[in-house]
N, C-alpha and C positions, 0 to 999 in steps of 0.2 A: 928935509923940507918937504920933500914931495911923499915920504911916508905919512907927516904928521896930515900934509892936508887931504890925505885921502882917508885916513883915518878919522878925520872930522865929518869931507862927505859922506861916508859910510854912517858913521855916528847921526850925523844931521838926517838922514833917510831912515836908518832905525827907529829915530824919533816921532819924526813928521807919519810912517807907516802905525807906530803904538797909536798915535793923536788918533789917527782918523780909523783905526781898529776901535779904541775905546772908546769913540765918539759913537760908530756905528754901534754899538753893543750897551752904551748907557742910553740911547736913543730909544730901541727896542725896547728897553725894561724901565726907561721914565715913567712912563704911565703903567701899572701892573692891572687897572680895570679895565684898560682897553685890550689889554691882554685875556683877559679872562672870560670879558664879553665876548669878543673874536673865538677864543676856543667853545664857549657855550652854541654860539652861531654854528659852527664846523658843526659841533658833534651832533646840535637837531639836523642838521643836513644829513649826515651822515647814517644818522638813524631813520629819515625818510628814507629813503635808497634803499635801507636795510628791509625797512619794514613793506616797500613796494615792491623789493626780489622776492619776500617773503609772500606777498601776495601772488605773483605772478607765478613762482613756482608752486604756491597750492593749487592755482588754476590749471596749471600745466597736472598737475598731479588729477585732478577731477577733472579732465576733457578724455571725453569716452574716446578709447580706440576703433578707427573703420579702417573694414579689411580694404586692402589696397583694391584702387579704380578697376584693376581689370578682373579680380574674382567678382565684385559686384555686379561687371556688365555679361558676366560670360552666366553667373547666376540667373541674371536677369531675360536674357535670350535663352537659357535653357527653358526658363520656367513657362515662355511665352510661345516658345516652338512645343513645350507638353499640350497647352493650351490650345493651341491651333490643331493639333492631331487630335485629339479629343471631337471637338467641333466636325459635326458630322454633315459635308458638304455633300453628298450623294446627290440628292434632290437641286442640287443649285445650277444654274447654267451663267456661263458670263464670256462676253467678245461675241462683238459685230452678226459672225457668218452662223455662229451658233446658237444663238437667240433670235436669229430670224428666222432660220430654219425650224425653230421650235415655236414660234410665233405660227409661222407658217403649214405646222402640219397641224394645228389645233389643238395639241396635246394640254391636258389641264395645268393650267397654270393658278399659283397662288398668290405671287406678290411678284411683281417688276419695278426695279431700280434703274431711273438712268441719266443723264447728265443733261442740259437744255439742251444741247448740240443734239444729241438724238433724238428727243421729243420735238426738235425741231425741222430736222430733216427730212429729206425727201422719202428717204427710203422707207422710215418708220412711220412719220406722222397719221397716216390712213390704219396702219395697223393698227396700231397704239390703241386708238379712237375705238375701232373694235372692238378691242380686247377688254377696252374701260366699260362699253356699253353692255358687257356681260356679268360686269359685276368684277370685276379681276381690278386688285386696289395699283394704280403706276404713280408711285413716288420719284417727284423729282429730286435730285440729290446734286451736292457738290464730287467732285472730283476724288476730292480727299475722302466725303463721308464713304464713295462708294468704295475708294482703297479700304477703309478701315473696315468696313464686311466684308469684305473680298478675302484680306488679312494680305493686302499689296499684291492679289494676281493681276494677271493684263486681261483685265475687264473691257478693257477698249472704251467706258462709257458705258455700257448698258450690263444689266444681270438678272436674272430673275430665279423664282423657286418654285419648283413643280408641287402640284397638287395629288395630294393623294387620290384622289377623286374627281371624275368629273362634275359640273354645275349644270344646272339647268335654269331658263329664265322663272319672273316669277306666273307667270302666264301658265304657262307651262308645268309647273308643279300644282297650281289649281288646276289643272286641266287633269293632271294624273292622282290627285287626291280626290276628288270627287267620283274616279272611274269607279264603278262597283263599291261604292261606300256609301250609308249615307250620313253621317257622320264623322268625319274625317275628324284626326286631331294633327297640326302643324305644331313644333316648337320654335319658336323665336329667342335667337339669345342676344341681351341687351348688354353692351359691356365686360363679357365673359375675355377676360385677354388670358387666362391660365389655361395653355392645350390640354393639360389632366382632366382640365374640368369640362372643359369640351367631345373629348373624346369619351368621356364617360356618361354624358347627358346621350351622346349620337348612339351609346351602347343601351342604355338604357328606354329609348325612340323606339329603337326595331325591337329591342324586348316586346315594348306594349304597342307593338303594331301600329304607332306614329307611319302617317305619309309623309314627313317629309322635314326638313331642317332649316331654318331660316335665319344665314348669318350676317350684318352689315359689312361692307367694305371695310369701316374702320374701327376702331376701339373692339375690335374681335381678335382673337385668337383662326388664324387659316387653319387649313386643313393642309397641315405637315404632318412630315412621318410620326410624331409623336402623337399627335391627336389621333391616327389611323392605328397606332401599337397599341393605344389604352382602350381605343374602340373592339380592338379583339375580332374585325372582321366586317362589324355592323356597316362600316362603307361601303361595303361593297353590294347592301341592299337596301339602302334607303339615301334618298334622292334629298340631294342639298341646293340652295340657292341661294347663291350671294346677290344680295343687294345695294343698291347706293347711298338709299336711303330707306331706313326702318318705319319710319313714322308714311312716307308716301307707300308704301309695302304693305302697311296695316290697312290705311285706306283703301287701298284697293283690295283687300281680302276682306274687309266689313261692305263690299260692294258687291261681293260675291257669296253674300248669306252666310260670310264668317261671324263667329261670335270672340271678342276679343278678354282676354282674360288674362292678369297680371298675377304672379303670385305675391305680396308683399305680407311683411309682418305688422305692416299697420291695416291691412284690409278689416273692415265692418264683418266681413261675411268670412264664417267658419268653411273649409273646402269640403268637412263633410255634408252641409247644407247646401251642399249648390247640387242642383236637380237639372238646370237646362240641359234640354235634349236638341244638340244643334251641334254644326261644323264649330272644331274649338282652333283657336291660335292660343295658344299657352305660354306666355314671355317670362324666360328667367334671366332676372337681372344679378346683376354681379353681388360676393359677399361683403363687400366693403360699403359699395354707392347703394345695392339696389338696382331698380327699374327707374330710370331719369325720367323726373316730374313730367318731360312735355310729350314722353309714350305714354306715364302712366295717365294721363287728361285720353287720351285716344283708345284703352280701357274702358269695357264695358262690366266688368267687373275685378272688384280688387280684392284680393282674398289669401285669407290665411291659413298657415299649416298650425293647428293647435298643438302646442308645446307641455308637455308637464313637470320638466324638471327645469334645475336652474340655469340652462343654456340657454340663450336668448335666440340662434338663431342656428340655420341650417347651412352645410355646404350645397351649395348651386348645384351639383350633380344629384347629391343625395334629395333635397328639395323636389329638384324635376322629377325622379323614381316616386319619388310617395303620391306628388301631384298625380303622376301618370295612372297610379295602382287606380288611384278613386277617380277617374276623369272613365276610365275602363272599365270599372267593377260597377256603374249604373246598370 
């Protein structure tokens, strides 16, 4: 009796477990388009995925290789410590006690950098003032811009660059151009900022027995070691004058029985036509600009270097030698 009835609930469990197996399993396969839609579904899934590793790995395949962060920055600081040795500080002065000192013994200075704090101070402001009243150009500067010419020395605030040369005012250079002459020739350079081309107009000056050289504070090229290497020596016989301003510079040298004389490529008058016999100021303006409109109004005459081939114009040094030859060979 108790075999048969457990043979039944065994039976009755076999049974009831087939039902709800074959129920589960005709369920699934009742509908075969819902099946088919669902696998059509998976496989564009699947092939998205596919086709976006496939992208991602071409990307990865076409992303350039960089050499690791630390060859880049040690490359980097090589290349900028070459840079800095190159860079010829000789002439430079920078920090407090040694730019006063140099302020102070009068030695020819070119250019002075320095921060408000010292153009404001005590100790400089008198100087300063000086130094600017001679024609010596003092740029105000941040902290940082004067780090970045320094190349990060301890500047203190202030720095400056010695001149090859000493200055004289412009008083003073007419006072020495007229000695035993009577016809002096001055050159004026208008916007010349290239030292090659400076240095080689100052060589060509004392070539043709020019008294004297007449540079603006600004938009000029100073008188650094470069302009004194391509000058070949000429500094050291012909008398320069930095001014503040070029245009009040002219004035007072047409005050003093100058005759003012531009060279341009648009001048009316050919240079071998020009005959005036008189003190000359001779302006050579830059290759690019020229002579800036509000000099060339302050020109008493405008004049050209005649040209015969298909060059339309001259280098500023070679310009001022031709000028010179015929300003001379009257």
């Amino acid at each position: 009796m108790k075999n048969s009835s457990k043979k039944n609930f065994s039976r009755k469990i076999n049974n009831e477990y087939q039902k709800k197996s074959s129920y589960g399993f005709q369920k699934k396969n009742t509908n075969p388009t819902e099946k088919n839609e669902r696998f059509l579904r998976n496989s564009a899934k699947n092939k998205n995925v596919e086709n976006n590793n496939n992208t991602y790995s071409s990307l990865q395949r076409r992303k350039p290789k960089f050499k690791p962060n630390t060859e880049f920055s040690n490359k980097y600081s090589d290349n900028h410590q070459e840079f800095t040795t190159k860079r010829n500080f000789d002439d430079w002065i920078w920090g407090k006690h040694a730019v006063y000192e140099a302020l102070s013994s009068e030695r020819a200075i070119n250019r002075i950098w320095c921060t408000s704090e010292i153009c404001s101070s005590d100790k400089f402001y008198i100087l300063l003032k000086q130094i600017k009243s001679k024609g010596v150009l003092i740029e105000e500067v941040s902290w940082n811009r004067l780090s970045q010419l320094t190349y990060g020395a301890s500047h203190q605030g202030v720095a400056l660059q010695l001149a090859c040369s000493k200055t004289i005012s412009l008083e003073q250079l007419i006072i020495f151009s007229k000695h035993n002459c009577t016809n002096p020739i001055i050159i004026a350079l208008d916007g010349i900022t290239d030292p090659h081309n400076v240095g080689a107009i100052i060589r060509s000056a004392e070539a043709f027995d020019c008294k004297g050289i007449i540079i603006p504070q600004r938009r000029s090229a100073g008188l650094t070691g470069t302009v004194a290497k391509v000058a070949a020596g000429a500094l050291e016989h012909l008398q320069i004058s930095r001014v503040v301003n070029l245009n009040r510079a002219l004035e007072e040298l047409k005050k003093n029985g100058f005759l003012v004389v531009g060279l341009s490529g648009d001048g009316q008058l050919s240079i071998s036509n020009f005959k005036e016999n008189a003190p000359l100021v001779v302006i050579i303006g830059s290759e690019d600009k020229g002579i800036s409109l509000l000099t060339q109004k302050k020109c008493d005459f405008l004049l050209r270097i005649p040209l015969k081939g298909k060059t339309s114009s001259l280098n500023a040094s070679v310009a001022a030698a031709i000028s010179l030859f015929y300003f001379t060979s009257n």
